[in-house]
matplotlib code that plots the C-alpha trace (Angstrom):
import matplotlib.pyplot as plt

x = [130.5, 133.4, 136.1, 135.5, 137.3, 136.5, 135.2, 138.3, 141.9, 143.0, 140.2, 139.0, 138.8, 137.6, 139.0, 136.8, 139.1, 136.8, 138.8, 141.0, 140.8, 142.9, 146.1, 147.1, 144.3, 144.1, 147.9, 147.5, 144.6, 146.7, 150.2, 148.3, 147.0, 150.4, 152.7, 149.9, 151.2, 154.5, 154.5, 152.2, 154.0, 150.2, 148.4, 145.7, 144.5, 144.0, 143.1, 142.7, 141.4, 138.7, 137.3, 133.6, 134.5, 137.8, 139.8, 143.1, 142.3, 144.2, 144.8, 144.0, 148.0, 147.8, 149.7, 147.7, 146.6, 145.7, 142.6, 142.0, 138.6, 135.3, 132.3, 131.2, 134.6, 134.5, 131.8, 132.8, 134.2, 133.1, 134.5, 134.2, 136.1, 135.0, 137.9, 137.3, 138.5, 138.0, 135.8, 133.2, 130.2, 131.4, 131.0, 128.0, 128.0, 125.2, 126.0, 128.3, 124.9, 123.0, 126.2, 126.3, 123.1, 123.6, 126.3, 124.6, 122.0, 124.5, 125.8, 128.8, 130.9, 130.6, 132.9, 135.0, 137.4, 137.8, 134.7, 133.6, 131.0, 129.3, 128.6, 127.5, 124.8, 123.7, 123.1, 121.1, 123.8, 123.9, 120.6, 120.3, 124.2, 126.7, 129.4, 132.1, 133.5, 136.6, 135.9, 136.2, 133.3, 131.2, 128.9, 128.0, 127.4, 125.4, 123.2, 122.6, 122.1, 120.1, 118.8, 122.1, 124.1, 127.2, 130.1, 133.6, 134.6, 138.5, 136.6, 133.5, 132.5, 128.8, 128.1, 128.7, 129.3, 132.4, 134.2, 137.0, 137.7, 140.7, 144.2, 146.2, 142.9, 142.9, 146.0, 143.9, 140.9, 142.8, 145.0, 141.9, 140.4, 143.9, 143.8, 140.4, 141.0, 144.5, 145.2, 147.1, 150.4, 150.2, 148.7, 151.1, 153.8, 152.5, 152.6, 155.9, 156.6, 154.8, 156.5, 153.4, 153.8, 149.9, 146.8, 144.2, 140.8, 137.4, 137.1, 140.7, 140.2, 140.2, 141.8, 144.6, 143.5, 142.6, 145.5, 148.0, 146.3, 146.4, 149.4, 147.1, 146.5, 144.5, 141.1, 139.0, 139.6, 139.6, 136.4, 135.0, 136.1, 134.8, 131.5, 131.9, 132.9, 129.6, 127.6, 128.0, 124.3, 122.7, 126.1, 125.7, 126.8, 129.3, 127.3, 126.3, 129.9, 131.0, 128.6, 129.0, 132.5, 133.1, 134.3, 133.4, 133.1, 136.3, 138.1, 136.9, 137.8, 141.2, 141.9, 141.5, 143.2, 146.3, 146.2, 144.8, 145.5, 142.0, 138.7, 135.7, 133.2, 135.8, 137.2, 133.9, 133.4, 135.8, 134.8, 131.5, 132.7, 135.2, 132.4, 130.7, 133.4, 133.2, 129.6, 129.4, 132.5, 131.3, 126.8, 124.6, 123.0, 122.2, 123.9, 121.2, 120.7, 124.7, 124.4, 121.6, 123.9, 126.5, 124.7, 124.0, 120.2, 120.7, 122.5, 123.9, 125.7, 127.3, 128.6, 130.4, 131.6, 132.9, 134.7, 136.1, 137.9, 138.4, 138.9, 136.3, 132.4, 130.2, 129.3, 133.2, 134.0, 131.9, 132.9, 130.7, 127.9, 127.3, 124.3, 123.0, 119.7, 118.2, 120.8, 118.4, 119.4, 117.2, 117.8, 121.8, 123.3, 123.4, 127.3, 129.9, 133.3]
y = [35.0, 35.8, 33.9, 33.0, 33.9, 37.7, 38.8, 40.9, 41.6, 43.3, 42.6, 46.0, 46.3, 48.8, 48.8, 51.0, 51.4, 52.5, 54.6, 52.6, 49.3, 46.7, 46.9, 43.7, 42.4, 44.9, 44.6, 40.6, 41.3, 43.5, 41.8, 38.4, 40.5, 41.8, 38.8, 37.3, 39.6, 40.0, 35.9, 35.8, 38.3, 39.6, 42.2, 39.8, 42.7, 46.2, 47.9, 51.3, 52.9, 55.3, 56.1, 57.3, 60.9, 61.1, 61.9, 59.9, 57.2, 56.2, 52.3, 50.9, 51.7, 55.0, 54.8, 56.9, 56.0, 58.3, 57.3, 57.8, 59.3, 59.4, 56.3, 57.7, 57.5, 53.9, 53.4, 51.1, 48.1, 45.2, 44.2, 46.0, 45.2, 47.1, 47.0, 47.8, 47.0, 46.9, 50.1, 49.7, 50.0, 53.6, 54.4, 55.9, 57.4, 56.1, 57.5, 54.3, 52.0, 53.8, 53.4, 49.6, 49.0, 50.6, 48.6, 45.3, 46.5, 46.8, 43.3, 44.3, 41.5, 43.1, 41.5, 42.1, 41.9, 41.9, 43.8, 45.2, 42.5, 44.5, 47.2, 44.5, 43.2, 46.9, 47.8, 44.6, 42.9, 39.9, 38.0, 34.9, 34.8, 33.0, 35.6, 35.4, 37.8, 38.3, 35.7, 38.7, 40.8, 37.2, 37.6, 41.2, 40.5, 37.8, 40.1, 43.1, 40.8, 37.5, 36.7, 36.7, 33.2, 34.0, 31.1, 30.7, 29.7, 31.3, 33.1, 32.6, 32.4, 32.7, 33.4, 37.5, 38.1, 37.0, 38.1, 37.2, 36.7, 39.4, 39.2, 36.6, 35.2, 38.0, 35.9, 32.5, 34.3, 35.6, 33.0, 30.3, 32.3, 33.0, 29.5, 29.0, 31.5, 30.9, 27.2, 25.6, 25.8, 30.1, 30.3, 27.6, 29.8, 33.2, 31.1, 30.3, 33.9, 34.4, 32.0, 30.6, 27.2, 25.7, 27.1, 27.2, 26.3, 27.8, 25.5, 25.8, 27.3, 31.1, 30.6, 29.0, 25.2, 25.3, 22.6, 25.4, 28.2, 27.1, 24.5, 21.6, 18.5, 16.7, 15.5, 15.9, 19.1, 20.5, 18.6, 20.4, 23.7, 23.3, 23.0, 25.9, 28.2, 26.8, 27.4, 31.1, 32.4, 29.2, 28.0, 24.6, 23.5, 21.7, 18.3, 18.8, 19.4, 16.6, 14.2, 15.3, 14.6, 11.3, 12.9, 13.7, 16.9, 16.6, 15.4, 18.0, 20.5, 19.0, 19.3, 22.6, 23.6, 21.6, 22.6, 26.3, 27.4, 27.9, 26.5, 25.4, 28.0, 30.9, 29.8, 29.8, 33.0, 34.8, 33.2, 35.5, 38.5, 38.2, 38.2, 40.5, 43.1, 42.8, 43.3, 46.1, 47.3, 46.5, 46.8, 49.1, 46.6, 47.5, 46.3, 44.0, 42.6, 42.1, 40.2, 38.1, 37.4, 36.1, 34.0, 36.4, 37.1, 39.8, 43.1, 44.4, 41.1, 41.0, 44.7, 43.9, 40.5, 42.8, 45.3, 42.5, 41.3, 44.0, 46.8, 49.1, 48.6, 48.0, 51.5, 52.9, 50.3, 52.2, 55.8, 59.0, 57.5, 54.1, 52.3, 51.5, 50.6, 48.0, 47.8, 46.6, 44.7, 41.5, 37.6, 36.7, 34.5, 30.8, 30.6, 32.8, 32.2]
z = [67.4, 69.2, 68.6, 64.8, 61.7, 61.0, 57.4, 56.9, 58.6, 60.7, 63.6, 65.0, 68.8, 70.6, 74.5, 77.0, 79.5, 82.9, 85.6, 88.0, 85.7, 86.3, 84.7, 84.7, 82.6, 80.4, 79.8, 79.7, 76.7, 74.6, 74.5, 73.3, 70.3, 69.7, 69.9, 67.4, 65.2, 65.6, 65.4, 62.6, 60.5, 59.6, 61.2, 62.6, 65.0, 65.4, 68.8, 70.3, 73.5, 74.7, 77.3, 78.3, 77.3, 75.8, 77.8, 79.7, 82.2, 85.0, 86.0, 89.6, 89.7, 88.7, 85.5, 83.1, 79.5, 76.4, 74.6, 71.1, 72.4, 73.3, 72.7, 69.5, 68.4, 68.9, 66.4, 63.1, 65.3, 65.3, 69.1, 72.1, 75.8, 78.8, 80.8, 84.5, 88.1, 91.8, 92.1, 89.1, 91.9, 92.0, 88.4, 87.9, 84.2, 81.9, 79.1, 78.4, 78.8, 76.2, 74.2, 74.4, 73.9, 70.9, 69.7, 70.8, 68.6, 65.5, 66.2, 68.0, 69.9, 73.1, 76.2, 79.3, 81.4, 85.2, 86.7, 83.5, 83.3, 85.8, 83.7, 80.8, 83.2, 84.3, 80.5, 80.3, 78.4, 79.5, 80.1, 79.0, 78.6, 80.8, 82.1, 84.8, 86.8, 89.1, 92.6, 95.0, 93.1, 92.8, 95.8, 95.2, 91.4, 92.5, 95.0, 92.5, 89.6, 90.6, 87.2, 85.3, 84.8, 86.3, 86.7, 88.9, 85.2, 84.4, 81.2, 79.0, 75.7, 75.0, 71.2, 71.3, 74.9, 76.4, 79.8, 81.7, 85.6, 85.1, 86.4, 84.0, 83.1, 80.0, 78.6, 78.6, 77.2, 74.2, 73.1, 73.7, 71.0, 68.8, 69.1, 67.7, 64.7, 63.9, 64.8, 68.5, 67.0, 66.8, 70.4, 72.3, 70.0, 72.4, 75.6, 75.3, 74.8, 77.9, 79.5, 80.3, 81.2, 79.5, 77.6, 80.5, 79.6, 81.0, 83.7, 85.1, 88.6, 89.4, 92.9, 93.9, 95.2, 99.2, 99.8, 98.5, 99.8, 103.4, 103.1, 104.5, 102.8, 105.3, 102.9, 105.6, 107.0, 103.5, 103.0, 105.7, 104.7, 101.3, 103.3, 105.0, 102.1, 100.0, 102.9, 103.7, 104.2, 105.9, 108.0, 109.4, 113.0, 114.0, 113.9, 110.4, 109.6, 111.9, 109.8, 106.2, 106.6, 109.1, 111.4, 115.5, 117.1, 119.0, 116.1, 113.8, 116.8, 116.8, 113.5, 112.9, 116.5, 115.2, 111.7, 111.2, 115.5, 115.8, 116.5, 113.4, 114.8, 114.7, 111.3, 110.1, 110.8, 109.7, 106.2, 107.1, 107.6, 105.2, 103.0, 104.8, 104.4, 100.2, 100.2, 102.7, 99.8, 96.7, 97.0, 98.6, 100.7, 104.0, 107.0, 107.8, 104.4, 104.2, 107.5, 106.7, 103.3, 105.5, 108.2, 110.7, 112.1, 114.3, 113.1, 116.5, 116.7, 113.0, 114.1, 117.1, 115.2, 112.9, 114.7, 117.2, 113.9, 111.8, 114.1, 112.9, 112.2, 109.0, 109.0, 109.4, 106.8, 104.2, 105.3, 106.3, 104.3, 105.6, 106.1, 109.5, 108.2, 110.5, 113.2, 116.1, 119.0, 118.2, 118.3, 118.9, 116.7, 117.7, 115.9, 117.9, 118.0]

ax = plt.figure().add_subplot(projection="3d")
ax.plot(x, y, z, "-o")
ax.set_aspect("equal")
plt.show()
């Protein structure tokens, strides 16, 4: 299992870096495993990089990375990271499936980081595993792959699959397991050098909390923006809002006038086509099936919605190729801002 003692040092890892991963995880994973040994004064682990056909990969930033080469060259080790980022719904090469089916079949310890879980759960990697993945690709993960356990946990470790929600989440992933291998006192040793103020655990939080993301502290208007946000596909009115949180219509209105300059229904939807816009991004779904996804029943009406707000419609949003499958003037949507 990931995590435990290996049979001999130093502990081979094999990064896959996919084009335009994220560098900041990536970077986050790697400097963990050095200060472990630079710290340790052993050579814990050992870690080179290849890409899908050997040759240099640029980062999300564009800062480009040599590769000691190609998958087969990444054979003999016994853990393997895909590391990936915002566009992995673009990358379209199998040969890297095949590949890690391959290994699984070894007994590799295969894992992620960022978005490479989504190429885990297209090689069939991850059934009956828990995984996470990064919060903005969560709802298009969730679409394309209904059957797999995925979390909002910070990282998880599931006997030999493991992933990571990305960004600084990398750091807490490794030293959680540095920690597990090598004892608390090594790891807390690395997050000072980090400057890392604690160790988070799985079930620290990916985002920042709503009370500092929208610099309100008022219970129950977070209350009932927690409803909203769990309540993307099926939104509720204002009266089921009103209710689940003690609150009347006009004070509910009132809040969020004095508090976020705007009314429930509109902040509502913008949560929904905020959404929208990372499916219509991330999936193939069609326009219809993203606005069903996010609450709406008619597809002419999501489209104007969506231009109102964002200035341009589903279909511009996805470029030359977008999907207009379904876009019929039908039933209005009962929630308009």
């Amino acid at each position: 299992m990931f995590g435990n003692l290996p049979r001999e040092l130093p502990q081979k890892i094999a990064f896959i870096l996919i084009p335009r991963f994220t560098l900041i995880a990536f970077s986050s994973a790697v400097e963990a495993l050095r200060l472990a040994n630079r710290l340790s004064g052993k050579q814990l682990y050992d870690w080179q990089l290849f890409s899908v056909d050997g040759e240099k990969v640029r980062s999300s930033c564009g800062i480009e990375f040599d590769t000691q080469g190609g998958l087969s060259a990444a054979a003999g080790f016994n853990t393997v990271i895909v590391c990936s980022g915002s566009e992995v719904q673009n990358f379209t090469d199998k040969s890297i499936i095949s590949w890690l089916r391959r290994m699984d079949r070894s007994g590799t310890d295969i894992g992620s980081i960022c978005t490479g879980t989504h190429i885990l759960a297209r090689a069939g990697l991850l059934v009956g595993y828990r995984c996470t993945i990064h919060w903005e690709n969560l709802a298009s993960f969730c679409e394309e792959f209904p059957e797999i356990d995925v979390t909002t946990e910070l990282f998880e470790i599931d006997r030999n699959r493991f992933s990571c929600a990305g960004g600084t989440a990398a750091i807490d992933m490794m030293l959680n397991v540095i920690g597990h291998q090598y004892g608390h006192e090594l790891a807390a040793q690395l997050a000072d050098q980090f400057m890392h103020e604690r160790i988070r655990d799985r079930h620290d939080h990916q985002k920042v909390s709503l009370p500092a993301r929208l610099g309100v502290r008022h219970p129950k208007l977070l209350s009932a923006i927690e409803l909203m946000e769990s309540n993307l596909e099926e939104p509720l009115t204002r009266v089921d809002l009103s209710r689940d949180t003690g609150l009347s219509t006009r004070q509910l209105e009132r809040l969020f006038r004095k508090y976020l300059n705007r009314s429930p229904a509109r902040y509502y939807l913008e949560l929904r086509l905020n959404k929208a816009r990372l499916l219509l991004l991330q999936t193939n779904m069609s326009v219809i099936d993203v606005a069903l996804a996010c609450g709406f029943v008619s597809a002419s009406h999501f489209s104007k919605c969506y231009r109102d707000y964002f200035g341009r419609t589903p279909r511009n949003e996805r470029g030359p190729s977008g999907d207009l499958r379904g876009e019929t003037d039908d039933a209005a949507l009962a929630l308009s801002s």
